[in-house]
py3Dmol code that shows the C-alpha trace and the ligand (Angstrom):
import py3Dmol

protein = """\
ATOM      1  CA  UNK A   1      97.570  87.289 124.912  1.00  0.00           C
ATOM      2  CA  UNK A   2      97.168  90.780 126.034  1.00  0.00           C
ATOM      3  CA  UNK A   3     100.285  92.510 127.446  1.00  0.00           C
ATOM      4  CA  UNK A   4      99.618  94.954 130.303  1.00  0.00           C
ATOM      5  CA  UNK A   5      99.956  98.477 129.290  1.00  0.00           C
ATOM      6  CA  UNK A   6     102.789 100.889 131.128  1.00  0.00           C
ATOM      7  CA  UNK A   7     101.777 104.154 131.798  1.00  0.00           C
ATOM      8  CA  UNK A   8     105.163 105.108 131.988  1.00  0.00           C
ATOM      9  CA  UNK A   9     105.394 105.222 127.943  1.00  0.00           C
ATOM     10  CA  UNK A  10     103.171 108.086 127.581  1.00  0.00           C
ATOM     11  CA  UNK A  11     104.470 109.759 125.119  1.00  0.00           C
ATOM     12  CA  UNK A  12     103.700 113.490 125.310  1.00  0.00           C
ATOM     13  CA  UNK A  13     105.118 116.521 123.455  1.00  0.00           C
ATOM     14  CA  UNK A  14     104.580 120.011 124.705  1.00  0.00           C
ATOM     15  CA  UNK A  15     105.028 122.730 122.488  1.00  0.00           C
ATOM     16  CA  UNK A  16     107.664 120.954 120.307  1.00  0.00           C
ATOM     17  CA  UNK A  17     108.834 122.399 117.095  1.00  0.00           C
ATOM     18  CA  UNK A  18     111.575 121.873 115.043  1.00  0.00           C
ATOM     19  CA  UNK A  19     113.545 124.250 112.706  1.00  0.00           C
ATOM     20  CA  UNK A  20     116.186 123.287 110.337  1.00  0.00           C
ATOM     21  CA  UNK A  21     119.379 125.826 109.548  1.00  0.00           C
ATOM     22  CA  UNK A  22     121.002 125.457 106.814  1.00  0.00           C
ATOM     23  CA  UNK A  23     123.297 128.096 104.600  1.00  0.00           C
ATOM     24  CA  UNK A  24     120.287 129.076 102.350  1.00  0.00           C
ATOM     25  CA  UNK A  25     118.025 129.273 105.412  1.00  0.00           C
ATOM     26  CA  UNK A  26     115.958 128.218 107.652  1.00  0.00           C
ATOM     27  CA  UNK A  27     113.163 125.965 107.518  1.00  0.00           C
ATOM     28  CA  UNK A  28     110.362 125.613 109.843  1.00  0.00           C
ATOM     29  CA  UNK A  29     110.032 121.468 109.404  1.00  0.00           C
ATOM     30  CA  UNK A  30     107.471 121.044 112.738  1.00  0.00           C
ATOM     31  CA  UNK A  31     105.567 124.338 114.243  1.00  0.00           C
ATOM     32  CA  UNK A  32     104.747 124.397 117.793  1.00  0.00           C
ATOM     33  CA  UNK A  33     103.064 121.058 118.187  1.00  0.00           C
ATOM     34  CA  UNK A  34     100.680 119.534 121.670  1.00  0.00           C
ATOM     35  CA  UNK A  35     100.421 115.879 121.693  1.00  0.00           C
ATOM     36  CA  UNK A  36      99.864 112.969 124.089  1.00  0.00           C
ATOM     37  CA  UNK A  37     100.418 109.066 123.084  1.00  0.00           C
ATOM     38  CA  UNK A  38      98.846 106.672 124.813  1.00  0.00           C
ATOM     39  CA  UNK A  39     100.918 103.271 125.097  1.00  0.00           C
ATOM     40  CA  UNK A  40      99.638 100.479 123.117  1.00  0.00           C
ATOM     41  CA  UNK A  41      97.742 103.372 120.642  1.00  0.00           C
ATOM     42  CA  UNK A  42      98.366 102.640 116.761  1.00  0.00           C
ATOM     43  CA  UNK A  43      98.716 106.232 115.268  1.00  0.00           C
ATOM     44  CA  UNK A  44      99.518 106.634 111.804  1.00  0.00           C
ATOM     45  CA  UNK A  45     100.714 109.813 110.439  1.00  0.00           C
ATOM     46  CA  UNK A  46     100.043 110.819 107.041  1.00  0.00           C
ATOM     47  CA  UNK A  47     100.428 114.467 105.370  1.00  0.00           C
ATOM     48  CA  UNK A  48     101.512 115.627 101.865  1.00  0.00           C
ATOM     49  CA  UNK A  49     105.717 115.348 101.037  1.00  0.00           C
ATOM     50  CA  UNK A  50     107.217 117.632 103.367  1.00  0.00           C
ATOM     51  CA  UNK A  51     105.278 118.375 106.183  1.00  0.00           C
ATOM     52  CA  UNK A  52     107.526 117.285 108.673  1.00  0.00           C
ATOM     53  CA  UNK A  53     106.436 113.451 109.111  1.00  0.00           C
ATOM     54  CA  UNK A  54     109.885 112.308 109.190  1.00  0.00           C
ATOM     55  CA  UNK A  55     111.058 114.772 111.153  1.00  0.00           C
ATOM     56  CA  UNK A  56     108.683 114.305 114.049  1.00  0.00           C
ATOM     57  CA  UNK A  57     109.434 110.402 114.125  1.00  0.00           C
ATOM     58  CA  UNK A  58     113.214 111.835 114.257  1.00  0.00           C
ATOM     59  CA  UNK A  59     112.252 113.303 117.804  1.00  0.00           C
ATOM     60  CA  UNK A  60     110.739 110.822 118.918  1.00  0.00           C
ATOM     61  CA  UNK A  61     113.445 108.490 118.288  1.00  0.00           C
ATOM     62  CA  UNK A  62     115.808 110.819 119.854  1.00  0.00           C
ATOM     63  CA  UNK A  63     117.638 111.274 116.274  1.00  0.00           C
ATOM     64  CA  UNK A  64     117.110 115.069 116.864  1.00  0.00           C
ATOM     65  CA  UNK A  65     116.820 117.304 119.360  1.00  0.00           C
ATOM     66  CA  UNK A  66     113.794 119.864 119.514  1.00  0.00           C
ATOM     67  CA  UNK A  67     114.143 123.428 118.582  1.00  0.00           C
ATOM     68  CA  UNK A  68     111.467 124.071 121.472  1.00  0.00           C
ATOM     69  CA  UNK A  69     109.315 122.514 123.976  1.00  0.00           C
ATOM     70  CA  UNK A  70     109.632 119.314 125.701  1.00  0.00           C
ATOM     71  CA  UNK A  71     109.173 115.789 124.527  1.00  0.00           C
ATOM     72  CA  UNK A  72     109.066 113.171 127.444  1.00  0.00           C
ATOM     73  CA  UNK A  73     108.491 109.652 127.259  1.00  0.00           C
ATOM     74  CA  UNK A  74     107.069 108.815 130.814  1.00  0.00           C
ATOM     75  CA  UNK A  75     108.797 111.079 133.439  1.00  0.00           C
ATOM     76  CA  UNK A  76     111.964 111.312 131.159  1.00  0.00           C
ATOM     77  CA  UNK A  77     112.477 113.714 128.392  1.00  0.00           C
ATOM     78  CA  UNK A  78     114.387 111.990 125.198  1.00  0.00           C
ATOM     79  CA  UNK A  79     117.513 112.704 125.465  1.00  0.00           C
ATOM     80  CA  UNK A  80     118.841 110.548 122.462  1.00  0.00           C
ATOM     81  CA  UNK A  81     118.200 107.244 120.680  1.00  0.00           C
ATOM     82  CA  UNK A  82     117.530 104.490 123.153  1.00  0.00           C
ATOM     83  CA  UNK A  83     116.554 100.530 122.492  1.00  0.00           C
ATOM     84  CA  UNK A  84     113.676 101.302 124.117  1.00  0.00           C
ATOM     85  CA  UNK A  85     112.236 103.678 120.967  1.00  0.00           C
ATOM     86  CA  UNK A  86     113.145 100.804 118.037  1.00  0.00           C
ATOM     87  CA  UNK A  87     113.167 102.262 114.100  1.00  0.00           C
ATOM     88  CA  UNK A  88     112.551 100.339 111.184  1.00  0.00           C
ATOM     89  CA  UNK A  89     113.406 102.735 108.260  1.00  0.00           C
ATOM     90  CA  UNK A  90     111.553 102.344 105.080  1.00  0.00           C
ATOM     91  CA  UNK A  91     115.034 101.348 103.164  1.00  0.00           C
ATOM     92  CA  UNK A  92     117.136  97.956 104.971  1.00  0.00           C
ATOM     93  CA  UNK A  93     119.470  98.999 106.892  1.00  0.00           C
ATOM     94  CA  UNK A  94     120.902  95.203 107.348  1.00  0.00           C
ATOM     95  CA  UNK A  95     124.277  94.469 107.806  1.00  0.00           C
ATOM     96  CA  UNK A  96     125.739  92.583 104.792  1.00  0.00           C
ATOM     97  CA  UNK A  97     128.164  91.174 105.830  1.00  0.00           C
ATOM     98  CA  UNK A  98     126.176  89.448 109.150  1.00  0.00           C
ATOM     99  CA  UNK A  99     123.551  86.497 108.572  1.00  0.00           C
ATOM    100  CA  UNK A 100     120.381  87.598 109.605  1.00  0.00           C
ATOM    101  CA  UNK A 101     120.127  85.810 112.751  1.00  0.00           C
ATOM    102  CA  UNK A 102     123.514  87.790 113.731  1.00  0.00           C
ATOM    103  CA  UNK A 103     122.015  90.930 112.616  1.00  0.00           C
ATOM    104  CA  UNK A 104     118.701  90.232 114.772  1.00  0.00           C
ATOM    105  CA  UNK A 105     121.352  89.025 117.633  1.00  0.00           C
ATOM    106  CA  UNK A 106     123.311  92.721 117.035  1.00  0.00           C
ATOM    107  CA  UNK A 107     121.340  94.461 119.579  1.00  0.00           C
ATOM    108  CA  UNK A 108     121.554  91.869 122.195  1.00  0.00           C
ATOM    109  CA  UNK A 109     125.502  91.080 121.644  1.00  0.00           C
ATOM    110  CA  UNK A 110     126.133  94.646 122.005  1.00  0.00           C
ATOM    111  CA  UNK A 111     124.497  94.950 125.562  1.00  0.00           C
ATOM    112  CA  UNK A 112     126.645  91.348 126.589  1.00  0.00           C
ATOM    113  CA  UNK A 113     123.962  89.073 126.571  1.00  0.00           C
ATOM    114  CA  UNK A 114     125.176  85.731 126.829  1.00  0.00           C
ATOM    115  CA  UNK A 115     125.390  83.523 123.524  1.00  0.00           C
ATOM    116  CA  UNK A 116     122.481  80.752 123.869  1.00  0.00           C
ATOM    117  CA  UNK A 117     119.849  83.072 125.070  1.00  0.00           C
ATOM    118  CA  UNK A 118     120.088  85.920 122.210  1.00  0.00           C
ATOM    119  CA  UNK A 119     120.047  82.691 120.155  1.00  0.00           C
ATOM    120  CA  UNK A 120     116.893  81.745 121.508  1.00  0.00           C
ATOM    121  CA  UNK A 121     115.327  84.508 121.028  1.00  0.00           C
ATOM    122  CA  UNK A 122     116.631  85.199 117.706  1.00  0.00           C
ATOM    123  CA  UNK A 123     115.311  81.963 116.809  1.00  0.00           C
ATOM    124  CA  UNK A 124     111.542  82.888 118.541  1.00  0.00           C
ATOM    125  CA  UNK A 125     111.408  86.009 116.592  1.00  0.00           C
ATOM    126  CA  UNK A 126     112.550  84.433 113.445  1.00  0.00           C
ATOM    127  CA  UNK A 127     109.784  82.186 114.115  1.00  0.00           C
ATOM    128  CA  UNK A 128     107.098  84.942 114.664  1.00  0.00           C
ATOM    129  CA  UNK A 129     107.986  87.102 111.414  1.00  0.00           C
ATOM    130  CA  UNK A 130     107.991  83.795 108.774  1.00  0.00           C
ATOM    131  CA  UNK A 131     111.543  83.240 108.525  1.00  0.00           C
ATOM    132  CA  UNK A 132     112.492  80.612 110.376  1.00  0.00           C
ATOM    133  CA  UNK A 133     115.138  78.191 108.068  1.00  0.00           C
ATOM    134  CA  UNK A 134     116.913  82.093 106.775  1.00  0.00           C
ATOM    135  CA  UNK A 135     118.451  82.188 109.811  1.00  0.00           C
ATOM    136  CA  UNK A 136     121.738  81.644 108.368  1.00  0.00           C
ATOM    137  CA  UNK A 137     120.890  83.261 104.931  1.00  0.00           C
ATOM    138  CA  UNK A 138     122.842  86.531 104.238  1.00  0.00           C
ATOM    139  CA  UNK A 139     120.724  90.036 103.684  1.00  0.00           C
ATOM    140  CA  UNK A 140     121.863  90.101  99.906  1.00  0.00           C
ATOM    141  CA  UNK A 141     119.765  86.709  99.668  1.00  0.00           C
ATOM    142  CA  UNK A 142     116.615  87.537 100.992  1.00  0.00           C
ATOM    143  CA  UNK A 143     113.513  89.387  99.182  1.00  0.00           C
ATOM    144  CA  UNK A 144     112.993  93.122 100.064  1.00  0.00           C
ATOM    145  CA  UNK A 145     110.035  92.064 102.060  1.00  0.00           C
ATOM    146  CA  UNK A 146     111.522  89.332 103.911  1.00  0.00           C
ATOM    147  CA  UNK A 147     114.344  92.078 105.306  1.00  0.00           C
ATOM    148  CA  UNK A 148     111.721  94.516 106.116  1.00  0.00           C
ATOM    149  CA  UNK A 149     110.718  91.316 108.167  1.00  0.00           C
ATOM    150  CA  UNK A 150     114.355  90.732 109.902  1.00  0.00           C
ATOM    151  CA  UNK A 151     114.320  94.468 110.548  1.00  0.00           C
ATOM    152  CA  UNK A 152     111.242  94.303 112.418  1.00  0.00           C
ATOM    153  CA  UNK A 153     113.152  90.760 114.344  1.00  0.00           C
ATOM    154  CA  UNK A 154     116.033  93.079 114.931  1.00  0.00           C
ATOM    155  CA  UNK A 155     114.130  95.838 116.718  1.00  0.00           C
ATOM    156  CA  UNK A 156     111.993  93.192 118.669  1.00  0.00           C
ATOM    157  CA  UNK A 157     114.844  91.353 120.148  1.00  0.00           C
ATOM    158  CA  UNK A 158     115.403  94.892 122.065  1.00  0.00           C
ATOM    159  CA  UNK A 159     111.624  94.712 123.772  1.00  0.00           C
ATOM    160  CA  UNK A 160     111.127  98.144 122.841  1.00  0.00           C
ATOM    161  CA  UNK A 161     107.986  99.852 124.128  1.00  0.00           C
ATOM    162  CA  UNK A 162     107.662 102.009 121.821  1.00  0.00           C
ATOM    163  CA  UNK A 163     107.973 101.033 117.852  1.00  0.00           C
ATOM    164  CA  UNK A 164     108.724 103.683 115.238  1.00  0.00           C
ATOM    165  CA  UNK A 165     108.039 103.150 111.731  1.00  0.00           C
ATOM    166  CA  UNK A 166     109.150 105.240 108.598  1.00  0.00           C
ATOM    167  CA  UNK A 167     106.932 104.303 105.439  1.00  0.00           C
ATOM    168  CA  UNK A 168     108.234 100.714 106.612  1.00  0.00           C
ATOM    169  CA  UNK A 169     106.502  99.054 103.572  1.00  0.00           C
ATOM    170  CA  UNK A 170     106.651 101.888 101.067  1.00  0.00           C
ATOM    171  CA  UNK A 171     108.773 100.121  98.343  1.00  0.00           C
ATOM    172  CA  UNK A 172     107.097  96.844  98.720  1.00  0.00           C
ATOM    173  CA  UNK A 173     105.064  95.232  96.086  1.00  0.00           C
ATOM    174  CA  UNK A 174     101.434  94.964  96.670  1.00  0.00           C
ATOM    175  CA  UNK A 175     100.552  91.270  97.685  1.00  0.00           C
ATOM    176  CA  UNK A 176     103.949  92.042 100.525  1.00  0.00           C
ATOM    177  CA  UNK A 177     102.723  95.209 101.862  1.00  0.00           C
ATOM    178  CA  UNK A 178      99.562  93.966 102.712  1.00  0.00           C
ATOM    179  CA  UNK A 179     100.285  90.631 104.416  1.00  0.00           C
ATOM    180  CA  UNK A 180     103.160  92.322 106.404  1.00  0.00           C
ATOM    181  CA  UNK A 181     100.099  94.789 107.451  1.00  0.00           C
ATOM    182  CA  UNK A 182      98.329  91.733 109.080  1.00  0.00           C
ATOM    183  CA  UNK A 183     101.340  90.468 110.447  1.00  0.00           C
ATOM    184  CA  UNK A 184     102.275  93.797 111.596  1.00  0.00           C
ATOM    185  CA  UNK A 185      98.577  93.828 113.356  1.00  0.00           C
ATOM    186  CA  UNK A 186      98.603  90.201 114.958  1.00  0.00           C
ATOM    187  CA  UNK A 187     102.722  91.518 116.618  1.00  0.00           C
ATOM    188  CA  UNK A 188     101.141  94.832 117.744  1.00  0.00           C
ATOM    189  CA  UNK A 189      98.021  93.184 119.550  1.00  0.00           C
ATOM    190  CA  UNK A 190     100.511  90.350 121.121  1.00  0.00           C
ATOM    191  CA  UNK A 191     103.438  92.386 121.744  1.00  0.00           C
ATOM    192  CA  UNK A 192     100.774  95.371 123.429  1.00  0.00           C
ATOM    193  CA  UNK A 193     103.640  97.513 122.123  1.00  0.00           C
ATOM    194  CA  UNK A 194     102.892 101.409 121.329  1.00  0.00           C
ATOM    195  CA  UNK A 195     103.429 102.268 117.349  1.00  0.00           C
ATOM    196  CA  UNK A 196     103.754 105.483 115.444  1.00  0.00           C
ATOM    197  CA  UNK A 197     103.863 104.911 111.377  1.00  0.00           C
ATOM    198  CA  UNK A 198     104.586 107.302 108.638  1.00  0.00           C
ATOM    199  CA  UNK A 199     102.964 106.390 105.595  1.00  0.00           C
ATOM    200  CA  UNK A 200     101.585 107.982 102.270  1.00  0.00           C
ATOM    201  CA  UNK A 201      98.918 105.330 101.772  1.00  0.00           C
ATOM    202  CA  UNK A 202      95.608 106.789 103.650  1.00  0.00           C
ATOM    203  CA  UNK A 203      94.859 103.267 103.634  1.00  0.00           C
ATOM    204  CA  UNK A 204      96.983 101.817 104.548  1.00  0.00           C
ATOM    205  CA  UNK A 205      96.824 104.275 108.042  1.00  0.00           C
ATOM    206  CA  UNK A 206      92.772 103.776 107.996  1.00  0.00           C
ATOM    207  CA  UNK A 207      93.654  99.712 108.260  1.00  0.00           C
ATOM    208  CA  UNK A 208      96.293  99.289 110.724  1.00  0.00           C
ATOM    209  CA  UNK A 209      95.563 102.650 112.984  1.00  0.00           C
ATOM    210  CA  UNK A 210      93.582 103.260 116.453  1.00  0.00           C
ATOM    211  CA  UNK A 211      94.344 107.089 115.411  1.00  0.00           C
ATOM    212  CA  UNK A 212      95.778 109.005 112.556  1.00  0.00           C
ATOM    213  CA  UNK A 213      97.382 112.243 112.479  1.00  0.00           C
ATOM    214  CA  UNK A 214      97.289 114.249 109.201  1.00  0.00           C
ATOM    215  CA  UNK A 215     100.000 116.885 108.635  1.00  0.00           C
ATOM    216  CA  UNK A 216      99.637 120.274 107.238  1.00  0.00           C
ATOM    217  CA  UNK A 217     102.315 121.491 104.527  1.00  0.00           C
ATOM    218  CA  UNK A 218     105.392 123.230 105.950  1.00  0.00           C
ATOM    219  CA  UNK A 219     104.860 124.810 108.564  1.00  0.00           C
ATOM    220  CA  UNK A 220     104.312 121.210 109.352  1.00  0.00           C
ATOM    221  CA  UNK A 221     101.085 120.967 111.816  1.00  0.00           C
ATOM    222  CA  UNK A 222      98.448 118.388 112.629  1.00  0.00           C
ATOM    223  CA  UNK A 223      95.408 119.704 111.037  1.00  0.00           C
ATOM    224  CA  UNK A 224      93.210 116.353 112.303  1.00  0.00           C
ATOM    225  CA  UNK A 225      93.345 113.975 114.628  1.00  0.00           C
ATOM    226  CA  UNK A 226      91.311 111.096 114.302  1.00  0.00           C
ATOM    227  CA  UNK A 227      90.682 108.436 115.951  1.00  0.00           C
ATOM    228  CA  UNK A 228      89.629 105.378 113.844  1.00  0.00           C
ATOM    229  CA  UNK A 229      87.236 102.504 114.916  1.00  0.00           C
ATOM    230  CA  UNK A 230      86.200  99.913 112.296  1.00  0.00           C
ATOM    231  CA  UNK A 231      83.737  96.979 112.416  1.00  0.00           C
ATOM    232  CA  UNK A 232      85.075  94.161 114.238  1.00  0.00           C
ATOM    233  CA  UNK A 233      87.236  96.276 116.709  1.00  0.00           C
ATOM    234  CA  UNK A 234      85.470  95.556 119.742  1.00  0.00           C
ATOM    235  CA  UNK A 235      85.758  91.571 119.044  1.00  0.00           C
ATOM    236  CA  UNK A 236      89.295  89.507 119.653  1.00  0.00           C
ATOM    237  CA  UNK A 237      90.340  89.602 116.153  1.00  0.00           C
ATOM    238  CA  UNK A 238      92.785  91.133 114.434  1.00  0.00           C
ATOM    239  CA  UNK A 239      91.295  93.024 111.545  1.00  0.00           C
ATOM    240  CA  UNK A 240      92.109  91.362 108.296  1.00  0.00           C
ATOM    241  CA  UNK A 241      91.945  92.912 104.885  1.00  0.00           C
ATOM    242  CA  UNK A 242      88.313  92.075 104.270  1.00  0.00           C
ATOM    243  CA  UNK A 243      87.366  95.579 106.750  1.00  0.00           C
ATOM    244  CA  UNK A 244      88.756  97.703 103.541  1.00  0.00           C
ATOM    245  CA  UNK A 245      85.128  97.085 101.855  1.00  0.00           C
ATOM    246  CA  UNK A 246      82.907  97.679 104.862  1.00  0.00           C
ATOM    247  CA  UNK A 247      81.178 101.665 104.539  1.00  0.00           C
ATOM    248  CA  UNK A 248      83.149 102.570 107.684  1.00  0.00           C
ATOM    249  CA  UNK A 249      86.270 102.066 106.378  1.00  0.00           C
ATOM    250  CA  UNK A 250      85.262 103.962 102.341  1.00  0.00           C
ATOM    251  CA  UNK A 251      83.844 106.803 104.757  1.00  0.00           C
ATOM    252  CA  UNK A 252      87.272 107.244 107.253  1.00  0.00           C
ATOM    253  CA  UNK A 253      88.858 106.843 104.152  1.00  0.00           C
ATOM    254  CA  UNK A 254      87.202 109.313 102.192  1.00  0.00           C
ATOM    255  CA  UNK A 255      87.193 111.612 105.459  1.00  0.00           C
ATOM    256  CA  UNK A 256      90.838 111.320 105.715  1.00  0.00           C
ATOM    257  CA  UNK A 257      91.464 112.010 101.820  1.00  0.00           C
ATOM    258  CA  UNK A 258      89.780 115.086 102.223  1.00  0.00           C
ATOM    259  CA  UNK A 259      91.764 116.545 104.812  1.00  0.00           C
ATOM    260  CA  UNK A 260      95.351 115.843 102.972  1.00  0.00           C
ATOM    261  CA  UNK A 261      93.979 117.084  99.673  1.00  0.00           C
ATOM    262  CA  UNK A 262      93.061 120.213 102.008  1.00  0.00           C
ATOM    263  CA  UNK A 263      96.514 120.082 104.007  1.00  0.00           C
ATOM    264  CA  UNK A 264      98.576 120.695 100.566  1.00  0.00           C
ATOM    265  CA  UNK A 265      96.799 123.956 100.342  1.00  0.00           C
TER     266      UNK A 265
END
"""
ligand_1 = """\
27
LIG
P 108.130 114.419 105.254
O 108.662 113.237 106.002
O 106.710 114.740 105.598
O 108.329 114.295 103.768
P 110.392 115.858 106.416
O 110.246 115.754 107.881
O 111.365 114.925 105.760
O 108.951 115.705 105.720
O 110.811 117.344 106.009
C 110.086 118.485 106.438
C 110.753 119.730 105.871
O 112.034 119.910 106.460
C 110.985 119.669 104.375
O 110.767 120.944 103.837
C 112.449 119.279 104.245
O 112.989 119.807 103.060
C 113.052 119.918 105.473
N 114.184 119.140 105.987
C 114.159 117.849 106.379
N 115.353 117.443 106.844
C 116.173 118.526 106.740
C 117.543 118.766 107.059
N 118.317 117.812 107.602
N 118.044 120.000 106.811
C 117.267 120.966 106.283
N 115.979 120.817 105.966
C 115.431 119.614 106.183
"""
view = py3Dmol.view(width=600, height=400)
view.addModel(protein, "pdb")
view.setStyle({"model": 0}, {"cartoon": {"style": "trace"}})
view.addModel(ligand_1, "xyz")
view.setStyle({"model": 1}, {"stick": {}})
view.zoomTo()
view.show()
């Protein structure tokens, strides 16, 4: 199923920075940064420890406010969090003491929709992230990857265009990183959603990307842009793990490397 894609969640930053104050200073987190998003794109951004990755997902979600420039989504600058811009954050941020079908149902009960149809849908996207029967489970009980899956339930149920993801499976073992990368694929190609991911892993970017941005150390910049085709891409299929060992992906990878060994310099 291909969704069609909404012009009106270009994302597109104009001169953006951000600066931090604090009592011992000032820090220059994001310098004066140009960049367009086209919906449905899969950009990745990757960059040594604080260049300002985390900061720039925080202005896109609305989380802060720039120090200059403009940052529109559409025709409307962000002005603030919305449902529209969902966040999973690399650490759960479940409620305890909901199940996880009422934490997936959160969003939905806030804006008054009715009882049997946020159950519904609860139940659909409990259904497309493997966890259908821990509906009624509580956080505590589930594995750390299974709540990075109900996190990524609990910002579906809101339809958001635009998904933002903060080193979303950075704490995960292994074997759970990468099959929540496929699923993470197969939801992105369905959903036709638009997704911006911090990560450390350049391959993890290299797999699940149509672009990556790599980050300069403070002031935080984006030294390359990149965008990122692999064998298979023009075919149906979601890419699957077995892409990592074609040439293309060694040589992006190698490519991509490069440029954040350079960027810590
Ligand atoms: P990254 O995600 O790439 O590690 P961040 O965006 O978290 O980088 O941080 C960029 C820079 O801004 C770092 O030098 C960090 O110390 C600084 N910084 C981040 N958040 C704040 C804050 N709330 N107050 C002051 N400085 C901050």
């Amino acid at each position: 199923m291909t969704t069609t894609l909404d012009t009106r969640d270009r994302v597109v930053l104009t001169e953006v920075s951000k600066t931090y104050d604090t009592p011992s200073g000032s820090t220059v987190a994001l310098a004066s940064t140009d960049l367009v998003i086209e919906p449905g794109e899969f950009v990745s951004v990757v960059g040594p420890s604080g260049c300002g990755k985390t900061t720039l997902l925080q202005l896109l979600g609305g989380f802060l406010e720039p120090t200059t420039g403009t940052l529109l989504v559409g025709p409307d600058r962000v002005a603030g969090p919305s449902p529209e811009r969902g966040v999973v954050f690399q650490a759960p941020t479940l409620f305890p003491w909901l199940s996880v079908r009422g934490n997936i149902e959160f969003g939905p009960a806030c804006r008054g929709v009715d009882r049997a149809t946020r159950r519904a849908e609860a139940d659909r996207l409990l259904r497309l992230v493997g966890l259908d029967g821990a509906g009624d489970k509580r956080p505590y009980e589930l594995s750390g990857g299974m709540q990075q899956r109900a996190q990524i339930a609990r910002v579906l149920i809101n339809d958001p265009r635009i998904i933002l993801m903060d080193e979303p499976f950075g704490a995960l073992d292994q074997l759970t990183r990468e099959r929540l990368q496929v699923e993470l694929l197969r939801l992105w190609r369905q959903a036709g959603k638009t997704v911006v991911f911090v990560t450390h892993s350049v391959e993890e970017a290299v797999f699940l990307s149509t672009r990556v941005l790599v980050m300069s150390a403070r002031p935080g910049r984006i030294l390359l842009d990149r965008r990122i085709a692999l064998p298979g891409d023009d075919t149906e299929r979601v890419r699957d793990l077995a892409v990592t060992a074609t040439p293309e992906f060694q040589a992006l990878r190698t490519e991509l490397a490069q440029a954040i060994y350079g960027a810590h310099r």
